[in-house]
C-alpha positions as a printed Julia matrix, in Angstrom:
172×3 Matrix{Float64}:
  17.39    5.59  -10.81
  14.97    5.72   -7.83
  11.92    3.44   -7.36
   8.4     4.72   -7.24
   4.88    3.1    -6.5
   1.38    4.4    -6.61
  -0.99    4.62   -4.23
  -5.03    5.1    -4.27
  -5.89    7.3    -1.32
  -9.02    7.52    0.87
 -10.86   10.42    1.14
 -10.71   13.07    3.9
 -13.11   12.1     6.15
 -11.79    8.11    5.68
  -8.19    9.26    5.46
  -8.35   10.89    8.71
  -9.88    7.78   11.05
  -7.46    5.94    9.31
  -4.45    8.09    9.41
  -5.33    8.08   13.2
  -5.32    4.55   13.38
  -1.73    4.02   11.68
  -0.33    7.1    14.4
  -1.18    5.21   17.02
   0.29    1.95   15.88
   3.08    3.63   14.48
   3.44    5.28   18.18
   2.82    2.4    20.26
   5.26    0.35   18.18
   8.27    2.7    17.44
   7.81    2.07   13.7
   7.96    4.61   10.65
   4.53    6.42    9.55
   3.32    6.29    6.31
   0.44    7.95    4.97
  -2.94    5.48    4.59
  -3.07    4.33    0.98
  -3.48    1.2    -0.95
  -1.06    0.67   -3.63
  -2.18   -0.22   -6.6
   1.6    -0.63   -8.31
   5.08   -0.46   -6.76
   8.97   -1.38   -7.81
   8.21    1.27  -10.38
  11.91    2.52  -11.68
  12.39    5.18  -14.16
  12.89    8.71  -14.05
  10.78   11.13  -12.46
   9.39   13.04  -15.45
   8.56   10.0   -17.25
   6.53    8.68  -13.57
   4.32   11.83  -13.93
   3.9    11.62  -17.32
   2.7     7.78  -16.65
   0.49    8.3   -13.83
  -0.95   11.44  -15.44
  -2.05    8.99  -18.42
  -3.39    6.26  -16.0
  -5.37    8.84  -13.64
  -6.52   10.2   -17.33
  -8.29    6.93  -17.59
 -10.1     6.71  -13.89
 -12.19    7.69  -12.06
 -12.72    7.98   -8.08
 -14.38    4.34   -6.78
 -15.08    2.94   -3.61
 -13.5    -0.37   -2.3
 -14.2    -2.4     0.7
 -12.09   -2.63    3.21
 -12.56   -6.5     4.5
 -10.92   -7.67    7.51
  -7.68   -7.14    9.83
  -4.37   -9.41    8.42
  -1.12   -9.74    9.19
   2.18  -11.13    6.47
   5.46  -12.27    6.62
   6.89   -8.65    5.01
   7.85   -5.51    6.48
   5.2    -3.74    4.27
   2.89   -6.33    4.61
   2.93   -6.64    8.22
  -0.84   -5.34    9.67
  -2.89   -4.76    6.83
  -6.55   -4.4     5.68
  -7.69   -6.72    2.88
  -9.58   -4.62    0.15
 -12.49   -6.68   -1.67
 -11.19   -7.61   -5.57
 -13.89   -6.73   -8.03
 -13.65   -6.56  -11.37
 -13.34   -2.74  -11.47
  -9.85   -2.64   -9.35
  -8.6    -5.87  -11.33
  -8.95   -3.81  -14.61
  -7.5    -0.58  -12.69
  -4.55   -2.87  -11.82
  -4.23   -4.31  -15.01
  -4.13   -0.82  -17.04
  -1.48    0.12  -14.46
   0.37   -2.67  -15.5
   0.38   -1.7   -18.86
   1.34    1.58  -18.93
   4.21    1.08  -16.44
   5.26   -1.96  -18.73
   5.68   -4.05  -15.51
   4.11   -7.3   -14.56
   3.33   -7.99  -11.18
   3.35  -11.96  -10.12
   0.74  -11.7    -7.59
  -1.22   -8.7    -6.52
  -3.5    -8.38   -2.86
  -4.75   -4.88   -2.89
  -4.53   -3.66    1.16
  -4.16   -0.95    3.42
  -1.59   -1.24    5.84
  -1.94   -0.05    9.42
   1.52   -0.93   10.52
   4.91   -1.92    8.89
   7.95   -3.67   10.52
   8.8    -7.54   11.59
   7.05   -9.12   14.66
   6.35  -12.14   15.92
   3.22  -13.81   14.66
   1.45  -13.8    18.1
   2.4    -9.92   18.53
   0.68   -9.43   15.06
  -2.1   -11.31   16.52
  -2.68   -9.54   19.46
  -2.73   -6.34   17.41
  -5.48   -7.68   15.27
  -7.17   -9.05   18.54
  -7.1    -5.67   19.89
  -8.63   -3.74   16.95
 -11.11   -6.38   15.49
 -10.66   -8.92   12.8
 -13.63   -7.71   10.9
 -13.36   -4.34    9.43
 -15.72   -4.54    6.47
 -16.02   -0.95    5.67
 -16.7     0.55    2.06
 -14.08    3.37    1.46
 -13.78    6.32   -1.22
 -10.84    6.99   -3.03
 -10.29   10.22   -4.54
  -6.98   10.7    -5.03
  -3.81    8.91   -6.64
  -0.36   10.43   -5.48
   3.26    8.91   -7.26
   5.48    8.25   -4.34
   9.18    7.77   -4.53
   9.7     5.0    -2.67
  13.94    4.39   -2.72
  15.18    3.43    0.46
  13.8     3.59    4.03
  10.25    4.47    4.97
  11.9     7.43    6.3
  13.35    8.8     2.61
  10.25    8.29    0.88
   8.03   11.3    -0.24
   5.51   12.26   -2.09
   5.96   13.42   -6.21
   2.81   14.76   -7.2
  -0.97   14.22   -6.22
  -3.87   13.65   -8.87
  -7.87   14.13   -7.94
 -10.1    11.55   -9.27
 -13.02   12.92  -11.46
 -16.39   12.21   -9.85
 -17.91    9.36  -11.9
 -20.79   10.93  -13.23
 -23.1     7.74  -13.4
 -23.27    7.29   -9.36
């Protein structure tokens, strides 16, 4: 059984500044690259068909949406290791929350992000990363796309299993 996740992705013009941004880490660093996204639910495992058919009924039910992108981070995980906070607002916590349902999996704790670089460093390397980019980012981003990744294994094994556009919210 592999192990998927989903993640909200920026838009083009967004997608490419950042996408630059995780290159160069990912470069500078020797780590694996990974495509800029914000996951919205992970450890999913089940079968493929039944991961489309999932996410197919959860992008059915949203829409695209900007978030804010906060300030520069850094955790004690491998994924988790320079990161972006995004802003909670009530709008992403119900996203998360319908996710949650329709996977039938309940996440203890959950700190939406984008992640610029992934791997294990010291604290004052992570630092010094943050140092060098800029601790505030505060930057509102569009989303327009969810893709279901398969996520077994190593960064390196991981690919994408199908992309879904966002509708326009017609309100905005």
């Amino acid at each position: 059984m592999s192990v998927y996740s989903i993640w909200l992705i920026p838009s083009e013009k967004s997608y490419a500044k950042l996408n630059d941004e995780i290159l160069e880490l990912c470069r500078k660093y020797q780590t694996p690259y990974f495509e800029p996204h914000v996951t919205l639910i992970d450890s999913l495992e089940g079968e493929e068909a039944d991961m489309i058919k999932k996410t197919s009924k959860l992008v059915g039910q949203m829409n695209s949406n900007f978030l804010r992108l906060t300030k520069l981070e850094h955790g004690e995980t491998e994924h988790r290791c320079v990161f972006i906070l995004a802003e909670i607002d009530e709008q992403l916590l119900n996203l998360h929350a319908l996710a949650e349902k329709i996977f039938d999996k309940k996440e203890d704790v959950f700190i939406p992000h984008l992640s610029l670089l992934y791997g294990r460093f010291l604290s004052y390397t992570k630092d010094r990363i943050i140092r060098e980019i800029g601790k505030n980012y505060d930057q509102k981003v569009f989303f327009d796309k969810i893709i279901l990744y398969d996520t077994t294994g190593k960064e390196e094994s991981w690919h994408k299993v199908k992309e879904f556009k966002l509708s326009t919210l017609k309100n905005k």
